[in-house]
C-alpha positions in Angstrom: 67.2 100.1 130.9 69.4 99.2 133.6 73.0 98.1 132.7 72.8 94.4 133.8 69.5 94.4 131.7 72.0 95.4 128.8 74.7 93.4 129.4 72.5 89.9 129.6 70.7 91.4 126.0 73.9 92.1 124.2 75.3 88.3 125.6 72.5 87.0 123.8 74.2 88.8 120.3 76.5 87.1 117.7 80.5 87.7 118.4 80.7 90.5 115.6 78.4 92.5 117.2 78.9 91.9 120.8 82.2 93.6 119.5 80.7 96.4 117.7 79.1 97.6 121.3 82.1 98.5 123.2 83.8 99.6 119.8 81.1 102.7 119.4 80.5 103.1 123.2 84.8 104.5 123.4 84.2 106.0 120.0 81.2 108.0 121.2 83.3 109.0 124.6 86.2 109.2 122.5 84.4 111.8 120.3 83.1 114.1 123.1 87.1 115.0 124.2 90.5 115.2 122.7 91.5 111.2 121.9 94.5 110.0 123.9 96.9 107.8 122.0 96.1 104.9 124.2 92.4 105.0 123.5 93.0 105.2 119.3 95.0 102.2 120.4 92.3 100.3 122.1 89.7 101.5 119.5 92.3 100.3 116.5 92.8 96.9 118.2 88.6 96.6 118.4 88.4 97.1 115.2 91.1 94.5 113.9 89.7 91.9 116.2 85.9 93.1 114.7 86.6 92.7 111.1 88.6 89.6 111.5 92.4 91.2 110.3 93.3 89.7 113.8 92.1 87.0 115.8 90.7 87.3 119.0 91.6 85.5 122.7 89.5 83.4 124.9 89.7 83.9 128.2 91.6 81.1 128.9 94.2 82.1 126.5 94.2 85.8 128.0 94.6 85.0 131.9 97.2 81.9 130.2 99.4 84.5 128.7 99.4 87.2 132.2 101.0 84.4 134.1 
């Protein structure tokens, strides 16, 4: 399956597991080396966002907040 073929199938998901995805695709990479501090960051973060401890951006509120 190609990865645009992916990416327009896991659009179609709901938000908690359009979430999940990129959570076990680092944790699989993650898992294969030595875990920099940064990426148990990112991972962490995922997670918070995924089980609802935190609340999320849009993307208006994320390019809003670089300026």
């Amino acid at each position: 399956m190609l990865t645009a073929e992916i990416s327009r199938s896991a659009l179609k998901l709901p938000p908690a597991e359009r979430l999940e995805l990129p959570r076990q695709s680092v944790e699989s990479v993650a898992q294969a080396q030595p875990s920099p501090d940064h990426l148990n960051e990112g991972v962490r973060r995922m997670e918070e966002v995924t089980t609802g401890k935190v609340a999320g951006m849009t993307e208006e509120q994320y390019r809003a907040a670089g300026r």
